[in-house]
C-alpha positions as CSV (number, residue, x, y, z in Angstrom):
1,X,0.0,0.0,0.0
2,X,1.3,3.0,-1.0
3,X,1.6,6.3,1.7
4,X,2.6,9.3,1.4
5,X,3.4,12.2,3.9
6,X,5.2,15.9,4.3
7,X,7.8,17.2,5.9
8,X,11.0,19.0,6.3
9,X,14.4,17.4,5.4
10,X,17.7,19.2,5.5
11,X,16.0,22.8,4.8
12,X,13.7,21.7,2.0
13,X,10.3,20.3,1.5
14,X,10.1,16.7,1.2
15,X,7.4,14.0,0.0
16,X,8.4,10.6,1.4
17,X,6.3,7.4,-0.5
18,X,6.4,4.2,1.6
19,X,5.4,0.5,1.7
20,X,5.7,0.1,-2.1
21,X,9.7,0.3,-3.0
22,X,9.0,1.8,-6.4
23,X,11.6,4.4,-7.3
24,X,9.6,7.1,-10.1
25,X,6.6,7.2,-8.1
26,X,4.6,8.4,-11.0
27,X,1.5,6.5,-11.3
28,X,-2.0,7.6,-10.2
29,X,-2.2,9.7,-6.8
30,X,1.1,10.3,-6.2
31,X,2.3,11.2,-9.4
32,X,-0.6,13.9,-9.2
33,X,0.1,15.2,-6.0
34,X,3.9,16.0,-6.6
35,X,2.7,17.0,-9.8
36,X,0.1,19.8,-8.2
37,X,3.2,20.8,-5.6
38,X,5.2,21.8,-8.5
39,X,2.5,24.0,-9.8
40,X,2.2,25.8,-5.9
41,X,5.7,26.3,-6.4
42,X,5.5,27.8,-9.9
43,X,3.0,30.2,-8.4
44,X,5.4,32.0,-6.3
45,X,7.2,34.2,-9.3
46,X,4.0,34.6,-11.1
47,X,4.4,37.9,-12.7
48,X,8.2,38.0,-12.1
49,X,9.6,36.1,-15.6
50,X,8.9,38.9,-17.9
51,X,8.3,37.5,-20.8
52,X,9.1,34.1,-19.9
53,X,6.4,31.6,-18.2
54,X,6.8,30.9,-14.1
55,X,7.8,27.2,-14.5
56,X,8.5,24.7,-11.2
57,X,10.5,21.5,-11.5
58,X,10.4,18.8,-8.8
59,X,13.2,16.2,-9.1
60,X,11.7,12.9,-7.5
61,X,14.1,9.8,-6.3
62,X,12.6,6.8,-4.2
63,X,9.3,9.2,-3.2
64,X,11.8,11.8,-2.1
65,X,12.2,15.5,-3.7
66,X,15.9,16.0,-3.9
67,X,16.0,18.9,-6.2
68,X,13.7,21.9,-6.9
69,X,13.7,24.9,-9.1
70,X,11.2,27.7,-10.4
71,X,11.8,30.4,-13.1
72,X,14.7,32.7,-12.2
73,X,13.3,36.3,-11.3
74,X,13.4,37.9,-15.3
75,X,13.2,34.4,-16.9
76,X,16.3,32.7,-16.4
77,X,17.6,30.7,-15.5
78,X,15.0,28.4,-15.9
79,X,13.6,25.8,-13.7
80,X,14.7,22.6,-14.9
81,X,18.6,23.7,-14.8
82,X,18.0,25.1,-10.9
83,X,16.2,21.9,-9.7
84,X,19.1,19.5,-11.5
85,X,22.1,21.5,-10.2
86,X,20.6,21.2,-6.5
87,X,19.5,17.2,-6.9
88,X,23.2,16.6,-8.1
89,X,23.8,13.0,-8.9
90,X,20.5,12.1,-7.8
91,X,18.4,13.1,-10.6
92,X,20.1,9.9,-12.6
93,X,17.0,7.7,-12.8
94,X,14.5,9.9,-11.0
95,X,11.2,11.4,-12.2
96,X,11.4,14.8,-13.0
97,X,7.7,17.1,-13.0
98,X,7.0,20.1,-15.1
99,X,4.5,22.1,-15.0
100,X,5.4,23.3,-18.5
101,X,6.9,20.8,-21.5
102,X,10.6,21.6,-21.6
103,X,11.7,23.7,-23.8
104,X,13.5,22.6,-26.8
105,X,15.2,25.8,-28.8
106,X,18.5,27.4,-28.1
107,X,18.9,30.8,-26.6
108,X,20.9,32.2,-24.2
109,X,20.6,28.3,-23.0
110,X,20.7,24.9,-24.2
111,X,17.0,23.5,-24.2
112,X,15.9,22.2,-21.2
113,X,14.9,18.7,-22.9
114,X,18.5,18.1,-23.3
115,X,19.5,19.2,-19.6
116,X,17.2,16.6,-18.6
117,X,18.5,14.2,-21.2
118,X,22.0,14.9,-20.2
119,X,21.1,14.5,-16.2
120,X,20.0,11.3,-16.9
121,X,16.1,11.2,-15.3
122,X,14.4,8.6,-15.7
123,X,11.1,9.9,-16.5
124,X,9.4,13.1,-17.3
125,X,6.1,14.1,-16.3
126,X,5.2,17.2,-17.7
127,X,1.2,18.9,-16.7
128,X,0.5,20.7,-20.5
129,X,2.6,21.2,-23.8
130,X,3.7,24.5,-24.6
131,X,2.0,26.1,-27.5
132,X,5.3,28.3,-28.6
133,X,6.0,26.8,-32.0
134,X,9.6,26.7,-31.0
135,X,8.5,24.1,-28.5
136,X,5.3,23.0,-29.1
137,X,6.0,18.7,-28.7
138,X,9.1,19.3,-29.7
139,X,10.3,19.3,-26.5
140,X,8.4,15.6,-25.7
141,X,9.8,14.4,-28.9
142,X,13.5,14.9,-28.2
143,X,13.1,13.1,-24.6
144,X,11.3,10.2,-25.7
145,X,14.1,10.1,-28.6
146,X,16.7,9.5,-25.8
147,X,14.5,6.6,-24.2
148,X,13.2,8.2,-21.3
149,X,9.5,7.9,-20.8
150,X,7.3,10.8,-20.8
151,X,4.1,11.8,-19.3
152,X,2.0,14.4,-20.6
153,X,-1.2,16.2,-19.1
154,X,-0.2,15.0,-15.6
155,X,-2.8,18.4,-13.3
156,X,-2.9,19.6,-16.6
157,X,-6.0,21.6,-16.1
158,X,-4.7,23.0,-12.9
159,X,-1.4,23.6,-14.2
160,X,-2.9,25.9,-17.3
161,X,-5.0,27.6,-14.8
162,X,-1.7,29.3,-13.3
163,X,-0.1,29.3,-17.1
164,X,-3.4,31.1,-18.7
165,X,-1.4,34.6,-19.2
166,X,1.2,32.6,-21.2
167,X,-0.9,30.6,-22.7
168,X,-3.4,33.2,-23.9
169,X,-0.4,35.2,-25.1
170,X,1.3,32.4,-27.4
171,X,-1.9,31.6,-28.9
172,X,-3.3,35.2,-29.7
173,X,-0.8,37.7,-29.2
174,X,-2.7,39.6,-26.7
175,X,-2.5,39.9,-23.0
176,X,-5.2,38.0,-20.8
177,X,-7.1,40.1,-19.6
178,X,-8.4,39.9,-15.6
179,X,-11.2,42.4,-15.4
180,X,-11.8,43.2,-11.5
181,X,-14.9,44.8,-10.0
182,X,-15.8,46.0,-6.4
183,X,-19.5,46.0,-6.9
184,X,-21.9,47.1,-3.5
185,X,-25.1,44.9,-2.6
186,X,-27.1,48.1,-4.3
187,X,-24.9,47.4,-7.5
188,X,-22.9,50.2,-7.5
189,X,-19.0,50.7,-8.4
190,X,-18.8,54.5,-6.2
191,X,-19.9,57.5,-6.5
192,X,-19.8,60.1,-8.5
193,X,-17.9,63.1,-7.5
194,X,-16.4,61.1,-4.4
195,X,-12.9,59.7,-5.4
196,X,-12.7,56.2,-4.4
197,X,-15.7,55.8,-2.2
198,X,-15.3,52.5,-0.2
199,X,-17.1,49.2,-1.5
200,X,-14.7,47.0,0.5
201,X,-13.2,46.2,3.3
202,X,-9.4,45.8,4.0
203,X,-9.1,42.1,3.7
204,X,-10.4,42.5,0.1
205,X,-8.1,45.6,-0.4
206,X,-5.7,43.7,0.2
207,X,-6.2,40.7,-1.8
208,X,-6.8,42.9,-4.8
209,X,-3.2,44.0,-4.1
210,X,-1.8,40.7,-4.2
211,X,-3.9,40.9,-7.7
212,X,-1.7,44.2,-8.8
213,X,1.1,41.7,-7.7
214,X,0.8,38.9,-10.1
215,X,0.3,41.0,-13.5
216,X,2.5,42.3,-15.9
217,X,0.4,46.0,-16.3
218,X,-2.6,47.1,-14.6
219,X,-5.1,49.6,-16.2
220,X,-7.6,52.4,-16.2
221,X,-9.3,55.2,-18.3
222,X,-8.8,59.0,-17.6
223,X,-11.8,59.3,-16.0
224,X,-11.1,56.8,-13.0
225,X,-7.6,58.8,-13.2
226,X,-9.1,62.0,-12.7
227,X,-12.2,61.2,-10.6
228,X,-10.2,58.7,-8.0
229,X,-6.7,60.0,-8.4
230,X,-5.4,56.6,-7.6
231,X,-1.5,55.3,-7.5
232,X,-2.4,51.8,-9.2
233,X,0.6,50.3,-6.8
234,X,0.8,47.9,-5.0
235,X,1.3,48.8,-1.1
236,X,1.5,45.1,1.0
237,X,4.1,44.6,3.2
238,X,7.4,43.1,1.7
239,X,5.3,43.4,-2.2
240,X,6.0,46.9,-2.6
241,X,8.9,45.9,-5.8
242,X,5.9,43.8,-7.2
243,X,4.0,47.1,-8.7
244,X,3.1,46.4,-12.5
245,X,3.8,48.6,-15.1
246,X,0.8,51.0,-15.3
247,X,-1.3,52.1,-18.3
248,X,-3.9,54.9,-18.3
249,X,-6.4,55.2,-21.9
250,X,-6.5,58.8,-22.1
251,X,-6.7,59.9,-26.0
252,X,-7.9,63.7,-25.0
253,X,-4.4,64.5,-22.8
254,X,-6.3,65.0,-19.6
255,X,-4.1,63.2,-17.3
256,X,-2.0,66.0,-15.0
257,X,1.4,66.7,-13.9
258,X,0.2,66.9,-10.1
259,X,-1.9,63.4,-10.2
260,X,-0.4,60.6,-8.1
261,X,0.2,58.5,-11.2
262,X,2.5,61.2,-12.4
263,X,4.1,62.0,-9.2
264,X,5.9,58.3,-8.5
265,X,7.1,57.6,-12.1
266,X,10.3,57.5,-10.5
267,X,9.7,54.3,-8.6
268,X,7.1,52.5,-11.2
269,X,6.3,53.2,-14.6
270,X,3.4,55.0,-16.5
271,X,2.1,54.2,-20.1
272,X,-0.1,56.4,-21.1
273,X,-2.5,55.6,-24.6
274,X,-2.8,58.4,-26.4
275,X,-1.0,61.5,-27.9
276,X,1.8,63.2,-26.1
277,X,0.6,65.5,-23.5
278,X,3.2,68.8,-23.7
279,X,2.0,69.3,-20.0
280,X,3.7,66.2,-19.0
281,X,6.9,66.7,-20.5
282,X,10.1,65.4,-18.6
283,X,7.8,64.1,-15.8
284,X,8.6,60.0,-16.9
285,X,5.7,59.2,-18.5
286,X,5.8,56.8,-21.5
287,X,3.2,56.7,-24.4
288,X,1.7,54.2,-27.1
289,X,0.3,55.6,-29.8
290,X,-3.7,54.6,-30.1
291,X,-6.0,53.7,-32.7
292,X,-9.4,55.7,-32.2
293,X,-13.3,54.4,-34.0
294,X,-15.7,56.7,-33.1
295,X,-13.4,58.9,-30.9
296,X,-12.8,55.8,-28.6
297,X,-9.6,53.6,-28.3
298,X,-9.7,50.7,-30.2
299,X,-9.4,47.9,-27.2
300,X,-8.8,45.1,-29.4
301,X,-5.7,46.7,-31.3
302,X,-4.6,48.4,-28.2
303,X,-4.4,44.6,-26.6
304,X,-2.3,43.7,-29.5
305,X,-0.2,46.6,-28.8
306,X,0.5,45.3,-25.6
307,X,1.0,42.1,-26.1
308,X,3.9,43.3,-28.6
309,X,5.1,44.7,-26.0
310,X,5.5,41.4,-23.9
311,X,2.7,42.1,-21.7
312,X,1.2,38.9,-21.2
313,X,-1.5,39.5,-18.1
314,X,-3.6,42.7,-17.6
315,X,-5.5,43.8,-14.8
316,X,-8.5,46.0,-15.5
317,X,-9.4,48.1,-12.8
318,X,-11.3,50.7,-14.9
319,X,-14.5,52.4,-14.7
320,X,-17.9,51.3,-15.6
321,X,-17.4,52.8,-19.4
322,X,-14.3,50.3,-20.1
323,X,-15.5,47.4,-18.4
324,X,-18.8,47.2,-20.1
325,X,-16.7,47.9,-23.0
326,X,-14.5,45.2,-22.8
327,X,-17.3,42.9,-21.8
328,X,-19.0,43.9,-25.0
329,X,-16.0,43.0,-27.8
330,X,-15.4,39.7,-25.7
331,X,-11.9,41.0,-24.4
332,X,-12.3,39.1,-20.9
333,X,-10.4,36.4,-19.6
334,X,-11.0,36.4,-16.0
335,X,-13.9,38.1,-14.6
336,X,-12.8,39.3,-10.5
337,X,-15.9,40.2,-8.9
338,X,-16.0,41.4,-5.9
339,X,-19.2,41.5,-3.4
340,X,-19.1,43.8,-1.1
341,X,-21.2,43.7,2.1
342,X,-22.7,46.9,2.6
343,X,-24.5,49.3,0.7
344,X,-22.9,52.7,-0.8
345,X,-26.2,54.7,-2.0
346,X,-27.6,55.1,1.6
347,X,-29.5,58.3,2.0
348,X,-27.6,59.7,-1.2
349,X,-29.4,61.9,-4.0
350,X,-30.9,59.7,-6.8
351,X,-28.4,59.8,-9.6
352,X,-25.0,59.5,-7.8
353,X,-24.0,56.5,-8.2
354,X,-22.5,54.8,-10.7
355,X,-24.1,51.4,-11.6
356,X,-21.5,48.4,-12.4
357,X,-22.1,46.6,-15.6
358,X,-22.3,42.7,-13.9
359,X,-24.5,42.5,-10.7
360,X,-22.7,41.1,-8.4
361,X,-25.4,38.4,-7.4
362,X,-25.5,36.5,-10.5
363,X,-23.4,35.0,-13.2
364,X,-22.6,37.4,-16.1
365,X,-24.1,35.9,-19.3
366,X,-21.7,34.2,-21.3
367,X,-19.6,33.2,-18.2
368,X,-19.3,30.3,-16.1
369,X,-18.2,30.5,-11.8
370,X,-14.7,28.9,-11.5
371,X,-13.6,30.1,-7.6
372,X,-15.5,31.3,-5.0
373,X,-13.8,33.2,-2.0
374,X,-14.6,35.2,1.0
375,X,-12.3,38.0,2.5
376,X,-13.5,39.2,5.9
377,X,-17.2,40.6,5.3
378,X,-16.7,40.5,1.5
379,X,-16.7,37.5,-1.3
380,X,-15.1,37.9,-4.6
381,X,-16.3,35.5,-7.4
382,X,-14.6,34.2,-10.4
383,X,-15.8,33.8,-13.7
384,X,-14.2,32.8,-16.8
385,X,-16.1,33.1,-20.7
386,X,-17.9,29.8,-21.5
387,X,-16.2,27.7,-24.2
C-alpha cells in the first residue's frame, strides 16, 4: 500500500512514498500530487519572468524530492537547470515534474529537454505542452528520442489555470485580460464626485493587491484617473517591488502633472494611450500611440499593442465605461468580482452613483463560476467566458 506524507528534510520540503519500494513514483495519486506541488511552487514568481512563463520543476528519487527549481526572477535561469544542479547526482533515474513541457530551442541556454536528457532522469512528467512553435511537442519528442518515458497532461487543467497569461499570449498575441470589479449589494461601483468611495473592506483591499502583484500592467481610463486620483501600486508589506507597469487610456491628454500616477514615475512606470501631453513633458511618463473608432480607443488593437510589448496578463481596474466595453467586444479572460457587504447609496441623492455593468449576485451571461472566495465581510467571485 502506497503512503505518502510531508515534511522537512535538511531545509527543503520533502514527500516521502512508503510501503511500495517503487523508485519514479509516477502512477495515479502520487504522481498527481507531486505534480500539483510543482504548480504551488510555480505560483510564487508569477508575474516576475517577464516574458518568460513561471515554471516549477520537482526532481523525485525513491518518493523523495531532492532537487527543486522555479523560473529565475526575469526568466532565467530556468527551472529545470536550478532543480538538476541542486539534486546533483541524484536526478540519474529519477522522475522529473513540469508544470510546462521543456523547452527545446536554443537561446541564451541549451533546451531544457536536453539538460534533462544529459542528467540522466528517468522519467518526465510534464502537466500541459507549450504552445510556442519553437517548443510545441518538440520538446516531448527529443526526450522520448533518448528513451526516457514521458508523461503528458499530468494536473494539466490545474497547471494551465496558473499558465493562462502565457498561454493566452502564445496563442493570440494579446495579454489576458483579468477584469476586476468592487461591486456594492445596491450594485454600485462609487460615486460620482467622491474619489474612491469604499465598496470593501481591508481584507479585500488587500487581496486585490496581491492581484496588482501577479500581473504584468494594470489599467484604467482617464476618468477613473481623474475622478479617484489613484496610484495603481501595490502597497502590501514586503510586495512593494511587485508594482506592475501601469497604463492609463487617455486619448484627450487629460491626465496632470500633479496626479499621483505622475508623481511616483520615478519608482514605477506610466504608459499612457494616447498622444503626447506637452504638460507632461520630462515628468517620466511613457506613451503608445492609439487607434481611435468613433473617438474611442480601439481595445482590441490596443491589446495587440500590448501584447507586442511582452505584456502577457492585464488587470483591469477601470470604470464602468471600459468594463462594459470590454465585456461587450469579448476582451475578458478572468472576470474578478468582488461582493461587497454593505451598501454605498444610503441616504444619497438619486443619480449619484455609478451602476456596475455585472451584478454582483449572479453569473454574467456568457460566463461560467470557477472560484468562489470570501475576504473578511466581502466575497469575490470568479468567472471565466464559457467555451
Amino acid at each position: 500500500m502506497l503512503q505518502v506524507t510531508t515534511g522537512e528534510a535538511g531545509g527543503r520540503s520533502c514527500a516521502v512514498a512508503r510501503g511500495s519500494g517503487m523508485a519514479d513514483m509516477t502512477l495515479g495519486e502520487t504522481g498527481r500530487r507531486f505534480m500539483g506541488a510543482a504548480i504551488r511552487l510555480a505560483r510564487r514568481h508569477e508575474g516576475w519572468t517577464a516574458t518568460n512563463p513561471s515554471v516549477a520543476c520537482l526532481i523525485v528519487r525513491d518518493g523523495v524530492i531532492v532537487g527543486r527549481g522555479v523560473t529565475a526572477r526575469g526568466g532565467r535561469p530556468h527551472a529545470e537547470p536550478l532543480a538538476l544542479e541542486e539534486a546533483g547526482e541524484l536526478a540519474r533515474g529519477a522522475t522529473a515534474y513540469v508544470t510546462l513541457e521543456p523547452c527545446a530551442h536554443h537561446g541564451r541556454t541549451p533546451p531544457c529537454a536536453e539538460t534533462l536528457i544529459a542528467a540522466g532522469v528517468g522519467r518526465v512528467d510534464t502537466a500541459t505542452v507549450d504552445p510556442d512553435p519553437r517548443v510545441d511537442e518538440r520538446g516531448h519528442a527529443m526526450i522520448r528520442q533518448a528513451g526516457i518515458p514521458v508523461e503528458v497532461d499530468v494536473e494539466g487543467a490545474a497547471a494551465r489555470e496558473g499558465l493562462a497569461a502565457y498561454l493566452v499570449h502564445k496563442r493570440t498575441g494579446r495579454p489576458f485580460v483579468t477584469l476586476k470589479l468592487a461591486v456594492s449589494p445596491d450594485g454600485l461601483l462609487g460615486l460620482a464626485g467622491i474619489a474612491q468611495a469604499s465598496v470593501t473592506g481591508p481584507e479585500a483591499r488587500a487581496q486585490a493587491h496581491l492581484m496588482r502583484a501577479r500581473h504584468h500592467a494594470i489599467m484604467i481610463g482617464a476618468g477613473t484617473a481623474a475622478a479617484d486620483d489613484p496610484e495603481l501600486t501595490c502597497r502590501l508589506a514586503g510586495l512593494e517591488d511587485r508594482s506592475p507597469l501601469r497604463i492609463v487610456i487617455d486619448a484627450r491628454q487629460s491626465l496632470g502633472s500633479a496626479s499621483r500616477l505622475v508623481a511616483s514615475t520615478d519608482r514605477v512606470r506610466l504608459l499612457v494611450v494616447g498622444p503626447p501631453n506637452p504638460g507632461l513633458a520630462g515628468t517620466g511618463v511613457e506613451y503608445i500611440a492609439c487607434e481611435l473608432v468613433d473617438g474611442r480607443v480601439a481595445l482590441p488593437e490596443l491589446l495587440d499593442d500590448l501584447g507586442a510589448r511582452g505584456i502577457q496578463s492585464l488587470l483591469v481596474e477601470g470604470g464602468a465605461r471600459l468594463a462594459a466595453s470590454l465585456l461587450a467586444e469579448g476582451l475578458v479572460d478572468r472576470l474578478a468580482l468582488f461582493a461587497g457587504a454593505r451598501p454605498i447609496s444610503l441616504s444619497l441623492n438619486a443619480g449619484q452613483g455609478i451602476a456596475s455593468p455585472v451584478r454582483a449576485d449572479s453569473c454574467p451571461p456568457g460566463f461560467r463560476l470557477t472560484g468562489e472566495w470570501k475576504f473578511g465581510e466581502d466575497r469575490l467571485r470568479t468567472f471565466e467566458p464559457m467555451e
